[in-house]
C-alpha positions as a Python dict, from the first residue, in 0.01 Angstrom:
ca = {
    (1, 'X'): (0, 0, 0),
    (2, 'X'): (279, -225, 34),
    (3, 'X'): (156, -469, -253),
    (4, 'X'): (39, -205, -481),
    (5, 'X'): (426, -67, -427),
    (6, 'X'): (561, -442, -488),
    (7, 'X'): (356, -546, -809),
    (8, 'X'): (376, -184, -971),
    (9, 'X'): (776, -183, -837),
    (10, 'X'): (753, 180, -713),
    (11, 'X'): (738, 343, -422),
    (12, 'X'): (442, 598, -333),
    (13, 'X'): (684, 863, -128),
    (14, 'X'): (864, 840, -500),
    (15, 'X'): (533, 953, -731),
    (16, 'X'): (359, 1147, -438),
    (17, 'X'): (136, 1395, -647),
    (18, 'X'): (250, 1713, -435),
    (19, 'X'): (550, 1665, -517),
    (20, 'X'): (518, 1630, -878),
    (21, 'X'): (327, 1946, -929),
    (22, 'X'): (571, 2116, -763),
    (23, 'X'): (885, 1910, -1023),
    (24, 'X'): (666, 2017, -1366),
    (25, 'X'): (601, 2405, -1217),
    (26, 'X'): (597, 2616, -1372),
    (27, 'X'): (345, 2441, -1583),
    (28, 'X'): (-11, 2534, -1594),
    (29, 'X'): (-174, 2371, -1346),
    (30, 'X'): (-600, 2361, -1300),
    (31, 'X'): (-720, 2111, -1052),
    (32, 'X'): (-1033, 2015, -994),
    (33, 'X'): (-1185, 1793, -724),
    (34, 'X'): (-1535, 1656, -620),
    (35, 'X'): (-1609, 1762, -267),
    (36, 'X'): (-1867, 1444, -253),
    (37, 'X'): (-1585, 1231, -368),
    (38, 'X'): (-1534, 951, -153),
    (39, 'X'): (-1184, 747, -181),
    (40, 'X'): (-973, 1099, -219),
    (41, 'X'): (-1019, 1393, 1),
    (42, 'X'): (-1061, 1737, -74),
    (43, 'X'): (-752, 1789, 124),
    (44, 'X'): (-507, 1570, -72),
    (45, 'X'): (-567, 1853, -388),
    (46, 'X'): (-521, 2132, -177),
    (47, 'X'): (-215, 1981, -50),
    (48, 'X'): (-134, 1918, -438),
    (49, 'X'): (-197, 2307, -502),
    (50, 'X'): (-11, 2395, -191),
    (51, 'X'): (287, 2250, -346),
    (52, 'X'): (236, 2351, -672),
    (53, 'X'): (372, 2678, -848),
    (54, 'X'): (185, 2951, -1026),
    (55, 'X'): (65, 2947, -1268),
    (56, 'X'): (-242, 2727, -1087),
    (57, 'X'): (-584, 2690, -1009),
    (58, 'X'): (-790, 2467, -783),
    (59, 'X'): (-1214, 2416, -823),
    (60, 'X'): (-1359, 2237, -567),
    (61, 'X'): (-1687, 2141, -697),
    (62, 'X'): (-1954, 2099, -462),
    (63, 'X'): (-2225, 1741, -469),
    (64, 'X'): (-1943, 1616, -730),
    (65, 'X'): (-1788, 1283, -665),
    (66, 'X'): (-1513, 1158, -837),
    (67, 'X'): (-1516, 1245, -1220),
    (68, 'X'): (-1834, 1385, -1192),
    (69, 'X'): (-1766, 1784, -1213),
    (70, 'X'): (-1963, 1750, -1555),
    (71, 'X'): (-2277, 1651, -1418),
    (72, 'X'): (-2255, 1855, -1095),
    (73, 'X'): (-2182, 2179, -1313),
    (74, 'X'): (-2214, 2150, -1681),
    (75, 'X'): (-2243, 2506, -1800),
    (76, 'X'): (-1968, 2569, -1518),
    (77, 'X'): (-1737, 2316, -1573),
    (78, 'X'): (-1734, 2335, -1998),
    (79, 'X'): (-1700, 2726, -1974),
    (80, 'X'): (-1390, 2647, -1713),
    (81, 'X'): (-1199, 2396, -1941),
    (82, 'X'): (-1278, 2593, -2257),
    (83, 'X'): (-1115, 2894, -2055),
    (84, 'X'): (-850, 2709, -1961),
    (85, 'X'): (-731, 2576, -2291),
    (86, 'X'): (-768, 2905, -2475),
    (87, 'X'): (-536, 3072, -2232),
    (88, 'X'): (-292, 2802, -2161),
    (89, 'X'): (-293, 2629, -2512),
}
């Protein structure tokens, strides 16, 4: 962590995504994590929408890893985004 802070010239406590979605709120929020994914837990994006105001959402999608929502759910996951930009855009 300590060289990713020194080459990018940041620190993490300073762009710490729970506290971010709680700074943009009340933007529209929709999260959506893998529960296969492997390098961030399920419990850093509930932490996320913990922090966050409404309006949010969080989908946990189950046998997705990271970036793959589409191919663990495709009927689920384009009717959820097409939702989602209807009502919020």
């Amino acid at each position: 962590m300590w060289l990713a802070e020194s080459k990018a010239g940041i620190k993490s406590e300073d762009v710490a995504p729970q506290l971010i979605a709680f700074k943009v709120s009340p933007t529209t929020l929709l999260e959506m994590h893998g529960m296969a994914e492997e390098t961030i837990s399920p419990d850093d994006s509930e932490a996320i929408f913990k922090a966050a105001l409404q309006p949010k959402w969080l989908w946990l999608l189950p046998g997705a890893g990271h970036g793959e929502g589409i191919k663990a759910s495709p009927e689920a996951y384009a009717d959820r985004i097409v939702a989602f930009f209807d009502e919020h855009l």
